[in-house]
C-alpha positions in Angstrom: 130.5 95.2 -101.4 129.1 91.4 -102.0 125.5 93.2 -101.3 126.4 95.4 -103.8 127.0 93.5 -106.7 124.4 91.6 -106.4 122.3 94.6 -106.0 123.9 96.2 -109.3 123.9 92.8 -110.9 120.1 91.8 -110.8 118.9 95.8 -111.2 120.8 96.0 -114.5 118.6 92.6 -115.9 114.8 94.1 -116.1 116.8 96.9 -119.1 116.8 93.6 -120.9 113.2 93.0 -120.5 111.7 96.3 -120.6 111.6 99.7 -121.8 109.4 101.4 -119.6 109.7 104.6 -117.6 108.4 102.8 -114.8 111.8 101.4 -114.6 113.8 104.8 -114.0 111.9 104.3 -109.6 114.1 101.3 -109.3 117.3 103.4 -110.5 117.5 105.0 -107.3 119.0 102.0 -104.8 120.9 100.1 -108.7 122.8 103.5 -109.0 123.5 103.7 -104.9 124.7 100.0 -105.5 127.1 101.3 -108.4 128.2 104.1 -106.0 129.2 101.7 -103.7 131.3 99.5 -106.1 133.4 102.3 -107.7 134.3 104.4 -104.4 135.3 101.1 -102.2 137.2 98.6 -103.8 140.8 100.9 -103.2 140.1 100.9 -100.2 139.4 97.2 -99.7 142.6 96.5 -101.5 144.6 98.5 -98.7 143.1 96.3 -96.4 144.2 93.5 -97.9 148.3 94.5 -98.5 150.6 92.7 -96.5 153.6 95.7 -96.2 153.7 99.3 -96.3 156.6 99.0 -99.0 154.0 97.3 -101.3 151.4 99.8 -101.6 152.6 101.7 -104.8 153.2 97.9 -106.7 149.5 97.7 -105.4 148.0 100.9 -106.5 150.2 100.6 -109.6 148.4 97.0 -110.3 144.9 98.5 -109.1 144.7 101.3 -112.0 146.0 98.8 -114.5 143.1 96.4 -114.0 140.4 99.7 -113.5 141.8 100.7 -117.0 141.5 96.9 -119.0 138.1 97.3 -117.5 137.4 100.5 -119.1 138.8 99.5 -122.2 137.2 95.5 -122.5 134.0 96.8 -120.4 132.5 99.0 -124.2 134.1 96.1 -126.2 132.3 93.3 -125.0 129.2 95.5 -125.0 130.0 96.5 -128.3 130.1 92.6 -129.6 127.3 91.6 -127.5 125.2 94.4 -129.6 125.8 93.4 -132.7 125.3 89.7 -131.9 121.9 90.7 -130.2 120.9 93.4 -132.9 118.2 91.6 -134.8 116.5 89.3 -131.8 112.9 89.5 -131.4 113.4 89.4 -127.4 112.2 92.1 -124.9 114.2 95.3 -124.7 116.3 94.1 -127.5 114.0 94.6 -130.1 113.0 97.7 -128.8 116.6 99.2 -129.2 118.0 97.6 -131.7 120.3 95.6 -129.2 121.4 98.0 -127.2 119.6 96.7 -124.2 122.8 93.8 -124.5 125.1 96.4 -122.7 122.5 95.7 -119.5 123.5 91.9 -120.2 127.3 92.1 -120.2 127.4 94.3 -117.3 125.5 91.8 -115.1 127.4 88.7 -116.3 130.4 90.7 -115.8 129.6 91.7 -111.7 128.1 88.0 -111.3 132.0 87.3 -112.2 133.0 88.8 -109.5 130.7 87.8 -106.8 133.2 84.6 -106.2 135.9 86.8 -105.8 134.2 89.3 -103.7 132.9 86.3 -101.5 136.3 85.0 -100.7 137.5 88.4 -99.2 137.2 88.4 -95.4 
């Protein structure tokens, strides 16, 4: 999974630099990355419970964090577009600061890196 971030991470920054279709051939191993990060991390966290008896607390506490994702994940990218709507910069300009949603995602899995890293 720490192979994985870092994969999904630093193929999410060249949508901040460019707008070319060229970029859809390097999709291919970003999006396996991606696939990687949303089917395993349940999993993972199974691994790491200390008692049968604790599972549902865990699953329950799982699903919670999953859904302040999906809900701060568009907000933050929201914000960061309007911040970045009227840069002269790469992508940016291109679309009007959309290309920021690219950003927030990478600084976001960069985040969790650390964490990922101190799972053995």
């Amino acid at each position: 999974m720490l192979v994985a971030a870092w994969a999904f991470a630093i193929g999410l920054l060249p949508g901040l630099l460019t707008t070319d279709e060229l970029f859809v051939i390097a999709v291919v191993p970003v999006a396996f990355a991606a696939v990687v990060l949303v089917t395993l991390p349940f999993s993972l966290l199974m691994g790491l419970l200390p008692g049968v008896g604790q599972h549902g607390a865990a699953a329950s506490l799982f699903g919670m964090s999953r859904g302040l994702g999906i809900l701060l994940g568009p907000l933050l990218a929201g914000l960061a577009i309007q911040a970045t709507r009227s840069l002269q910069f790469g992508a940016l300009e291109e679309t009007n600061g959309y290309a920021a949603a690219f950003a927030v995602a990478a600084v976001l899995l960069l985040c969790s890196i650390p964490v990922l890293a101190r799972i053995k």
